[in-house]
FIVOKE-29273 format. One record per atom (N, C-alpha, C, O): residue in one letter; x negated, y negated, z negated. Coordinates in pm, whole numbers, plus 50000, padded with zeros to 5 digits. Layout:
N
AXYZ/...
***
This chain:
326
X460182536305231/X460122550305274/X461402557505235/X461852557505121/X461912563205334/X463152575505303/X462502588805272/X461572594905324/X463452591605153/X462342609205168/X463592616905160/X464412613105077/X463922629205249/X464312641405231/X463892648005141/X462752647105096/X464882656505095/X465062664604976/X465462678005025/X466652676305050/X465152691505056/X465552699405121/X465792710905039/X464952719705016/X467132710304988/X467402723704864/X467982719104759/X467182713804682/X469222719004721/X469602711104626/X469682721704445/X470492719504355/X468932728904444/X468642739804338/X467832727004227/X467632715104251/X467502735104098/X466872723004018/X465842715704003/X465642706603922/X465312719204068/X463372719104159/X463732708604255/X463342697604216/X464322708304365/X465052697304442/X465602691004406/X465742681004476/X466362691504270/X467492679704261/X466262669704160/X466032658104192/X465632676004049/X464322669004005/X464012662104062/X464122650804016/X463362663604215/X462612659004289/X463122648204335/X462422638104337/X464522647904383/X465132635004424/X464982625004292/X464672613304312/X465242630504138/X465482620804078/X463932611704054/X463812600404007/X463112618704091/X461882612704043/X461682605004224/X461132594304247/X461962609204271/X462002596904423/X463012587404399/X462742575404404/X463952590804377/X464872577904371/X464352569104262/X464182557004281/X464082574904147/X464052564704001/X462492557004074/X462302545204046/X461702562504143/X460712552704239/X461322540104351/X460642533304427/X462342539804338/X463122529804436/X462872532004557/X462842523504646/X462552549904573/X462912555604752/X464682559304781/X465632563004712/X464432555804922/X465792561404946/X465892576704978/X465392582705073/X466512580504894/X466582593604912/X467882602704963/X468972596904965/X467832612104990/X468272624505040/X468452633205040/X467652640105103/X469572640004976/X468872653904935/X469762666605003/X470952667304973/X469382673005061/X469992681105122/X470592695805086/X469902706005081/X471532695405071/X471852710604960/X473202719705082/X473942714005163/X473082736305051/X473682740705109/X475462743505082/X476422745505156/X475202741904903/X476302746804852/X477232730104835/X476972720204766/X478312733204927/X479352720704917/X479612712304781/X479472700204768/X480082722504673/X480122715004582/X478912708404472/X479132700804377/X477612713804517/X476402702804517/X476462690704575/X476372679304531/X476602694304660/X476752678804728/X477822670104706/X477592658404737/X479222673104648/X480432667704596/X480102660304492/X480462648604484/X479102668404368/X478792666604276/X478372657904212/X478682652104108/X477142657104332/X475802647204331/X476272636804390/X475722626704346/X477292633804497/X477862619804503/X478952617504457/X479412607004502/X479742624004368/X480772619804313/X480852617904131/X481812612804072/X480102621304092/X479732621603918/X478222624403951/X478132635403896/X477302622703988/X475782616303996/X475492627603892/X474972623903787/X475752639603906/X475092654003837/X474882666303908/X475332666904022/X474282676103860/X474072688403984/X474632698603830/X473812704303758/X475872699003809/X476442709503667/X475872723303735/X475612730703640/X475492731903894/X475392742403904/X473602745003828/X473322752403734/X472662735803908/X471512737403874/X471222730803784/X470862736403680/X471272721703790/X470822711003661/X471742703403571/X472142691703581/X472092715503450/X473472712103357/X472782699703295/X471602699903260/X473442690603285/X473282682003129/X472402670603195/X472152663103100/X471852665703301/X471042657503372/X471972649103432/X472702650803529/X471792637303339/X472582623203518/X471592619303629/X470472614303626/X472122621803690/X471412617503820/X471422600203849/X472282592103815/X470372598403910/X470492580203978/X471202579404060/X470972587104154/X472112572404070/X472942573204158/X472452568104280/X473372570504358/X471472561904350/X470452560804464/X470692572004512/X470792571604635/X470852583104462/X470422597904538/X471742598404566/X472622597104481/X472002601104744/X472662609304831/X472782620504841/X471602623704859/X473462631404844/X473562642904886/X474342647205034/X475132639705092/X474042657805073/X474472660005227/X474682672505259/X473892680105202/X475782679905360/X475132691805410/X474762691605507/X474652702905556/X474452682805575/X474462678705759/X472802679505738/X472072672805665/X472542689005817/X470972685905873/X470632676705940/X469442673705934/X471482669206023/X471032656106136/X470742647306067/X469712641606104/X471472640905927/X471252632705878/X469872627605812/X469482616905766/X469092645805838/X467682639005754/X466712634205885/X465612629305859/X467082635506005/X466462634506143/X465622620706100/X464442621206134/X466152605106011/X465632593306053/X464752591605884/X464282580605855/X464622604505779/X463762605805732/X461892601705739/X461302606105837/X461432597205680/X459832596605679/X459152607705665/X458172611605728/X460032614705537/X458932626405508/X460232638805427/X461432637205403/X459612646805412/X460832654105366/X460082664605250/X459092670805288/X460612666905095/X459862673005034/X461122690205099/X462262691705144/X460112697605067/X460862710905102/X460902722405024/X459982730405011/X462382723104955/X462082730804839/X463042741404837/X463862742804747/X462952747904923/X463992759804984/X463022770704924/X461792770204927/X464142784904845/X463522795404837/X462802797904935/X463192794705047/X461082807004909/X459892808304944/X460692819205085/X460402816005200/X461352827605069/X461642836605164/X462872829805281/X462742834305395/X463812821305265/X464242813505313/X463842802505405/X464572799005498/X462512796305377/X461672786005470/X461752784805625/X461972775005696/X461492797905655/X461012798305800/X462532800305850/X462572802205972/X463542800305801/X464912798805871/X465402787505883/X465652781505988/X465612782505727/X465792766705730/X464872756905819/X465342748005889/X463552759505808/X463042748305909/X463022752006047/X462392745906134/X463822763306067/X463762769606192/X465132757606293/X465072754206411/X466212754206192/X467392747306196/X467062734806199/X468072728306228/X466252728906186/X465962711906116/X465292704806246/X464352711106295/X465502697506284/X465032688706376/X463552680406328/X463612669206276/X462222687406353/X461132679006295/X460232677906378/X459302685406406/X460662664806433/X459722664606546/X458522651206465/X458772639206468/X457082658206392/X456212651106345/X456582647106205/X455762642506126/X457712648706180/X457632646706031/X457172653605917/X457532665205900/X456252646905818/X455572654605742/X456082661705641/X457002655205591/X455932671005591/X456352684505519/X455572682605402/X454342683305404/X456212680105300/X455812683105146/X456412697505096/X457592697405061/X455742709505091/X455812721105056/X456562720804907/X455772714504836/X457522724004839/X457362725904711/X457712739304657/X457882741004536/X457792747504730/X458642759804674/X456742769404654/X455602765404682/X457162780404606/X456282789204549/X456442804104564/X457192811304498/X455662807404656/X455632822804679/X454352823504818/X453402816404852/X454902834704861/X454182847105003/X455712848705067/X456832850005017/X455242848005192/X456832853805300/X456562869105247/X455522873805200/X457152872205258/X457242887105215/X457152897205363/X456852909105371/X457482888905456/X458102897705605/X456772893205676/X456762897905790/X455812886905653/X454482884005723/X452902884405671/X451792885505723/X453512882805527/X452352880305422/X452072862805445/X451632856505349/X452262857805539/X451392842705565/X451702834705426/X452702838505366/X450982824505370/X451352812705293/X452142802205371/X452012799605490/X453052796205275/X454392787105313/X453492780005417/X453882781605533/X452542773505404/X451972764705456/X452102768105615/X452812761805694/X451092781705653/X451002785305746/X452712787105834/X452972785105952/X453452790605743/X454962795305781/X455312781205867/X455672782405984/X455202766405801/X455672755505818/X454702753505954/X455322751006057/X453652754205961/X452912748306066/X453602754506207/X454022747406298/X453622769206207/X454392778606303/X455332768606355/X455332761206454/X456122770806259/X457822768306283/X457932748406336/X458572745706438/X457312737506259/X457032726706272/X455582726506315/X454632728806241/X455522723206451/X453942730406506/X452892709606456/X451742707506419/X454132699406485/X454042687106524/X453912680106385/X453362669206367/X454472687506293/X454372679906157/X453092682206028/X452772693505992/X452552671405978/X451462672205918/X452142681105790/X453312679105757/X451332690405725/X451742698605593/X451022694005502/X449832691905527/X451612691005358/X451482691605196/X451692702405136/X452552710405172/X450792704405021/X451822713004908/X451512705004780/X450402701204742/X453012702804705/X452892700804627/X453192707304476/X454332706904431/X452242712404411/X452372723304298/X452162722404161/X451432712504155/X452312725904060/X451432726203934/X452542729703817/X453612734703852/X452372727703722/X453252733703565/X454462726103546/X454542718003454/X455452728303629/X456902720703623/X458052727303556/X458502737103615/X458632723703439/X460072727403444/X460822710603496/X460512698903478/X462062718903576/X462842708603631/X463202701203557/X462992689403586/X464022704803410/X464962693903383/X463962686803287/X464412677503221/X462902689503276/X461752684403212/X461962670403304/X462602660603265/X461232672003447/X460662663303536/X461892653103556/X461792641003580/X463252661603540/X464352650403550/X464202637403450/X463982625303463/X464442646403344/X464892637703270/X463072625503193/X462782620703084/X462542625803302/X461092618603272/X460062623103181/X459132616803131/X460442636803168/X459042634003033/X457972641103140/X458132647503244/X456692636503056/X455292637303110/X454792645103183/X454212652703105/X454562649303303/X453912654703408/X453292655803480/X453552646403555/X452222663403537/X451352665003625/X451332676303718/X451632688003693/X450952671603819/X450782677903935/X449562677904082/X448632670104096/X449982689404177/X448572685904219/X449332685804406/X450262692204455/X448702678804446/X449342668504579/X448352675104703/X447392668804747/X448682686504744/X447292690504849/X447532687104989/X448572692105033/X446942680905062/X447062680205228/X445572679405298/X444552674505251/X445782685805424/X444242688305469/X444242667905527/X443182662305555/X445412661605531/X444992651505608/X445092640105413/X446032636505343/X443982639105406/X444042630805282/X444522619605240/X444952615905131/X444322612205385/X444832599305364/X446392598605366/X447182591605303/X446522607005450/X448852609105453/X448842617105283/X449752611705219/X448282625505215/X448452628205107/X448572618905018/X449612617604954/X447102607804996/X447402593704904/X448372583704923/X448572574804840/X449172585205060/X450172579105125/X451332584104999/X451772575304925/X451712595804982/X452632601504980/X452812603004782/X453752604104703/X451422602204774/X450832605504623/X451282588004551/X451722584904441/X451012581604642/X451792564604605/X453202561404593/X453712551904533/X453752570504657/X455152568904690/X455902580204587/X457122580704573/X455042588204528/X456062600304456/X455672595304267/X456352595904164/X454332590904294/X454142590904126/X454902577404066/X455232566604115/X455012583403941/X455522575303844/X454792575303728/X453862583303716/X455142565303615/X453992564903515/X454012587803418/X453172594703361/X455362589403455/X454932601503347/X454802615603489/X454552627503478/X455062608603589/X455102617103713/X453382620203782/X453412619603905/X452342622403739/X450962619403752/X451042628203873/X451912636903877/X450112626303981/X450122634704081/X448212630404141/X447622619804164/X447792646304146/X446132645604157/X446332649904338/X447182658204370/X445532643704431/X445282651904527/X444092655804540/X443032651604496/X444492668104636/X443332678804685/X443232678204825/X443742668804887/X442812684704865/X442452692205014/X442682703705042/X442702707905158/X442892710504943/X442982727804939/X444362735404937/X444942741404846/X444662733205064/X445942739005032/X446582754404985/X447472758104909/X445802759505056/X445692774205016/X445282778204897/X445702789404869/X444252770704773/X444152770004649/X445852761604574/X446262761804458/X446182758104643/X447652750504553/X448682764904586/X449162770504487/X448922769204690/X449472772404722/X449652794404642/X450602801904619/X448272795504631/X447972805504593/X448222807404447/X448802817804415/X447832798104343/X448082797704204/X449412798804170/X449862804804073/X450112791704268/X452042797404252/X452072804704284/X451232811204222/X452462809904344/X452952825704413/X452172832004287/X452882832404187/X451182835904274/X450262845704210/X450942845704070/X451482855404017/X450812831904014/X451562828803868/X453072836403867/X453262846503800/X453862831703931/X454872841703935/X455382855303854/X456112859903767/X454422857603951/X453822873803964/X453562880003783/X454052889803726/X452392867403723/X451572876603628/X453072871603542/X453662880203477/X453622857203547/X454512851503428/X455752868303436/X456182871503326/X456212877403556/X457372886303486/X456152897403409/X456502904303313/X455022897803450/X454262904803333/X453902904903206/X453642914403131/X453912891603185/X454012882303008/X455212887302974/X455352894802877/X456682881603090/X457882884702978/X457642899402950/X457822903502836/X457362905403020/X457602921702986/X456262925902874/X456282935702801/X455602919802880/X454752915402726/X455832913502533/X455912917702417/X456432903302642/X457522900602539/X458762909802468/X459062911802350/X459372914702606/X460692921802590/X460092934202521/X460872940402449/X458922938502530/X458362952102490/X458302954402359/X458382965702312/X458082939102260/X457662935102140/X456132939802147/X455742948602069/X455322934502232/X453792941002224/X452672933102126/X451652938002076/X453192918802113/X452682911702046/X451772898302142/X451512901302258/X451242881602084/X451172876202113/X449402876802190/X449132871702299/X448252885202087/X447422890302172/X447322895902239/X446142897102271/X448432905102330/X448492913402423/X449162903002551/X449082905302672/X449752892502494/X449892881102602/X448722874602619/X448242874102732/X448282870702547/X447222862702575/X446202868402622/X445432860702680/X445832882802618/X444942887702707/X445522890502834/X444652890702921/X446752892902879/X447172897503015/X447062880003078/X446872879803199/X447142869703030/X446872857503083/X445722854003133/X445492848903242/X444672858103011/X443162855003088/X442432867803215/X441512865903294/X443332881303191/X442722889903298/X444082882203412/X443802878903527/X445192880903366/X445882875803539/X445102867603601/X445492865303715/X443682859403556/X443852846203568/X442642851803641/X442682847403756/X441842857703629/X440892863903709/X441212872803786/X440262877503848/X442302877603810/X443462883903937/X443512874004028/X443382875804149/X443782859303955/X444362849504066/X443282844804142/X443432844004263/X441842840304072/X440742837104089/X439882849404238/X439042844604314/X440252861604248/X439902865404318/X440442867604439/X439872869204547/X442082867504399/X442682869204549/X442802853004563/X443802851304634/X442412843804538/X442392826604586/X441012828204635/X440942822104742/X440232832004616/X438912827704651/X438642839504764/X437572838704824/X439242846904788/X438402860304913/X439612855705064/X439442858405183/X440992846604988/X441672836805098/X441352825305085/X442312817805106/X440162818705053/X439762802505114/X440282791505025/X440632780505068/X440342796404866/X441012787504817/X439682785104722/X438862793804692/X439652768304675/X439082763704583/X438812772104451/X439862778004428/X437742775604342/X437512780304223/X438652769204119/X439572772504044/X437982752004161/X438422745204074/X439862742404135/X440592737704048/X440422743704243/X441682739504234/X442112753904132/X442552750204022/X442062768204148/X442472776504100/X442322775503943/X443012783103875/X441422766303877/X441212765903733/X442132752003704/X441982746703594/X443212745103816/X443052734103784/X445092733603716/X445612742603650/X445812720003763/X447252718503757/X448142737103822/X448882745803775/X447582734703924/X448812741804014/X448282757504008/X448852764504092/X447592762703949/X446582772503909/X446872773203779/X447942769703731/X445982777303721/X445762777003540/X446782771303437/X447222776403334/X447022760303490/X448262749703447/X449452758603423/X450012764303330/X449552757003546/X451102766303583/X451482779203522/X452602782703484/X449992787703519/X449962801003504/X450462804303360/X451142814203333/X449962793303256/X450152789303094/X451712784003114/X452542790303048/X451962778403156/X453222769503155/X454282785903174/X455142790203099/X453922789803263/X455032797803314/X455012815103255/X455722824603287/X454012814003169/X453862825203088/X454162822602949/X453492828702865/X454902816002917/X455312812702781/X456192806502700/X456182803102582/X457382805602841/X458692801702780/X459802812902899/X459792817103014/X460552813302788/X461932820502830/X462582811102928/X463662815202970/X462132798002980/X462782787403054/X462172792303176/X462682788903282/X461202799503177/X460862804903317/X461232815403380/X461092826703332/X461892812403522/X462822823503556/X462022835103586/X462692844303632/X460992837003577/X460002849403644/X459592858003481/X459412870203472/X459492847403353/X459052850203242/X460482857603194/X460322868803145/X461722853203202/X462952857603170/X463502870303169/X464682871803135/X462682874203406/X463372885903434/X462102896403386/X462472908103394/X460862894903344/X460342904503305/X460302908203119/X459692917603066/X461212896603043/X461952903402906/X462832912802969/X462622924002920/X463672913003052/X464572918603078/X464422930703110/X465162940103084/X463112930503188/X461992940703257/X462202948603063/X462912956803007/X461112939703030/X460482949102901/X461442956702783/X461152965802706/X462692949102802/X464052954202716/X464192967902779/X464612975602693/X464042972702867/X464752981702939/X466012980503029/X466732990203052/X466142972703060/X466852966603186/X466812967703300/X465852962203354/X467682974303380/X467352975103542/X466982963603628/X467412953303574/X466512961603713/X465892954203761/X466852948603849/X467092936603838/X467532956403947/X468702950604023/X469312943303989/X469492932304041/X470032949703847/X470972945103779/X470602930603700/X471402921303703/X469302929603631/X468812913503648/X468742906703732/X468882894503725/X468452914503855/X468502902303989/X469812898104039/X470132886604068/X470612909604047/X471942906004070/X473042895103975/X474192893004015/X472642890403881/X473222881003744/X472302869303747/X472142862103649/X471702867303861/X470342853803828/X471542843803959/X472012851604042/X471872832503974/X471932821804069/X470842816704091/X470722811104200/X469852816704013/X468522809704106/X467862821704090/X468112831604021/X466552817604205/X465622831404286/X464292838704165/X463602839304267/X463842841404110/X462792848804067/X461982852304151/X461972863904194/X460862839704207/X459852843204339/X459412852804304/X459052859904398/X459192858004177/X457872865504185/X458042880904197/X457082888604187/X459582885704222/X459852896904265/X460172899104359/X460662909904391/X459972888004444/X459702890204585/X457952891204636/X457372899204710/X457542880704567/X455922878304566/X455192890904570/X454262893604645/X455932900904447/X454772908804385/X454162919104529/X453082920604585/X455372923804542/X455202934304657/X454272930504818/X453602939004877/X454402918404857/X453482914804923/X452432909304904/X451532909804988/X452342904404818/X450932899604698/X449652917704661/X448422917204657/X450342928504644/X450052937704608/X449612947404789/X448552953604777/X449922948204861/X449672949604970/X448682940705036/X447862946405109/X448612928405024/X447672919005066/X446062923005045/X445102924405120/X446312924104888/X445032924004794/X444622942204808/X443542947304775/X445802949104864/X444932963704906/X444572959905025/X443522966205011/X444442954505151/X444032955105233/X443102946805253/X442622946105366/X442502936205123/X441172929305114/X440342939105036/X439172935705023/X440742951604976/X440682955804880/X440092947804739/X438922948604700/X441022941004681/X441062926104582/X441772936604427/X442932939504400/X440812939004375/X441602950204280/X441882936404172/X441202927404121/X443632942004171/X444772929604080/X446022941904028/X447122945204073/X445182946303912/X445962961503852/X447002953603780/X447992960603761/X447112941003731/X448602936103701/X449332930303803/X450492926903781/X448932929103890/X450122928404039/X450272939104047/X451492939404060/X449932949604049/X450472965304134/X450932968204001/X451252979704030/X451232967303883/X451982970903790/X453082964503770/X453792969603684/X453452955503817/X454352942803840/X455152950603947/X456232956103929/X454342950404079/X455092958004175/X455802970204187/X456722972704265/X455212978704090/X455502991804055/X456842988204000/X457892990004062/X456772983403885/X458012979903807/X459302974103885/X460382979903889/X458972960503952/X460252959604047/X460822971004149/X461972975004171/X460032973304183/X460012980904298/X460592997104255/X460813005204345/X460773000204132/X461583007104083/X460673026704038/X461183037103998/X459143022804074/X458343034504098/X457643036803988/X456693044603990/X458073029203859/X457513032703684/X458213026603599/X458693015203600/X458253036703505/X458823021003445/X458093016903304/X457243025503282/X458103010903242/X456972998703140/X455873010003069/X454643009403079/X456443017803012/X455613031302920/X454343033203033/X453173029303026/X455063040903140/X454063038203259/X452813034503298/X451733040403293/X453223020903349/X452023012303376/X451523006803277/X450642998903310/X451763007703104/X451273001002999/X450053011403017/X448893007603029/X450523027903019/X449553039103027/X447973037303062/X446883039303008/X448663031003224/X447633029503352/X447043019703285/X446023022503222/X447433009303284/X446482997003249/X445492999103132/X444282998003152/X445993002303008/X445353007002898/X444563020402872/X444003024602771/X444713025702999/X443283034803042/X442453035303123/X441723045103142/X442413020403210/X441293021203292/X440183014803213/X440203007403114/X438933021003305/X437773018903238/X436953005303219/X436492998203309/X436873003203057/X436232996403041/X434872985803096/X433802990303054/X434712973503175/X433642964503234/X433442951803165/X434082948003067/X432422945003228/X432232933203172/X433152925503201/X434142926803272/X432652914703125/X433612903403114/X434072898303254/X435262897603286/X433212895403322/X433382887103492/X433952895403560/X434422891203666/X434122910403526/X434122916003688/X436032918303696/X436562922403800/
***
């Protein structure tokens, strides 16, 4: 099997190394020239992934034609970017492994739905759960969750990607894989700004278990699994990505909680912070299910430049008291 690699950022370049070190031929497709110089000329990605050797199996490219005689292609292009890039790509039936994480922002749809549009002919995956990249590079232990509505091309694909520390569970639920990212995002710049605030470690750990019943309701009123949402690419993730400064969404909301402009963090990042794109259509979504998720619209507020932390700490810490479930 050949697999495409679509995005040569550190999430993609990971991805190749854990396909190639499987003895696939791989591919990886990156926009920025000297990625691709990089990755075939000293077998490293120094922009995204400092300090990682690459297998040298892995190709890099900027030519889109070249992934045309591909099997399958994982696709790990920023969440708002997708529907352009595969708009460019020649896929006639080739299957789509989702890996990126968000909401289009310009439609509301999930990636999934974005890919089916745009590739009407190609079967869709998502593949999601608690990843840091240079983690997954450099082999240490991982799990993940492998969703496709067609199961048997999923265990196809779930054979061909795992490795002994590379564990990969499939589902059926794509819209439960798909939902726990994006959403996680979202609550992880609310943790950092937990952090940057100095609020303390129980005030994280409670904004984790109410995000987590944020996520639980806007996954389940859009068609997503309870247990995929309690599961890797859900719950997993949501912990993973709420509790290290290695997470770019956990990072820009210290930055958030320091008192830091928001632009001005976004403008100093080379890689994307889904979840300040996420929040704002994530927060619109869930008003028009009416899906009450008062740490998304405080999230949103904050990027979006309409409070700032004193604020929405206010709001949050004066609404009225309910039970536990609701």
């Amino acid at each position: 099997m050949k697999l495409g690699v679509i995005g040569g950022g550190a999430w993609g370049t990971a991805l190749a190394q854990v396909a190639a070190q499987g003895g696939r031929d791989t591919l990886l497709w990156a926009i920025e020239d000297d990625v691709v110089a990089a990755v075939n000329r000293i077998h490293e990605n120094p922009i995204y992934l400092q300090g990682v050797k690459l297998d040298p199996a892995i190709r890099a490219t900027g030519n889109f034609s070249e992934l045309s005689d591909c099997d399958a292609w994982l696709v790990v292009t920023p969440a708002q970017h997708m529907r352009a890039v595969l708009a460019r790509m020649p896929c006639p039936g080739i299957p789509l492994v989702l890996c990126s994480k968000g909401i289009e922002e310009s439609s509301g749809a999930l990636l999934h739905q974005v890919a089916r549009e745009v590739c009407s002919t190609s079967p869709v995956a998502v593949l999601s759960g608690p990843t840091f990249a240079h983690e997954v590079a450099r082999g240490l232990p991982t799990a993940v969750t492998l969703a496709g509505e067609d199961l048997s091309l999923a265990e196809q694909l779930r054979d061909r990607l795992s490795q002994p520390a590379f564990r990969i569970y499939v589902s059926d639920d794509l819209p439960g894989a798909e939902i726990g990212g994006a959403v996680k995002n979202v609550l992880a710049i609310a943790c950092g700004v937990v952090e940057g605030k100095g609020l303390g470690e129980n005030a994280r750990a409670a904004l984790i278990a109410r995000g987590f019943a944020e996520m639980s309701r806007f996954g389940v009123a859009y068609g997503a699994k309870p247990e995929t949402l309690a599961g890797l690419s859900g719950l997993g993730d949501l912990v993973l990505t709420c509790s290290s400064t290695r997470s770019r969404n956990y990072s820009l909301g210290v930055g958030i909680g320091e008192g830091r402009p928001v632009a001005e963090l976004l403008s100093k990042r080379k890689t994307v912070a889904e979840g300040a794109f996420t929040a704002p259509v994530l927060a619109r979504l869930a008003r028009e299910k009416e899906i009450d998720m008062p740490i998304v619209e405080a999230v949103d507020a904050l990027v979006g430049g309409r409070a700032d932390v004193d604020q929405v700490l206010d709001e949050l810490l004066s609404r009225p008291l309910r039970a536990e479930g609701v």
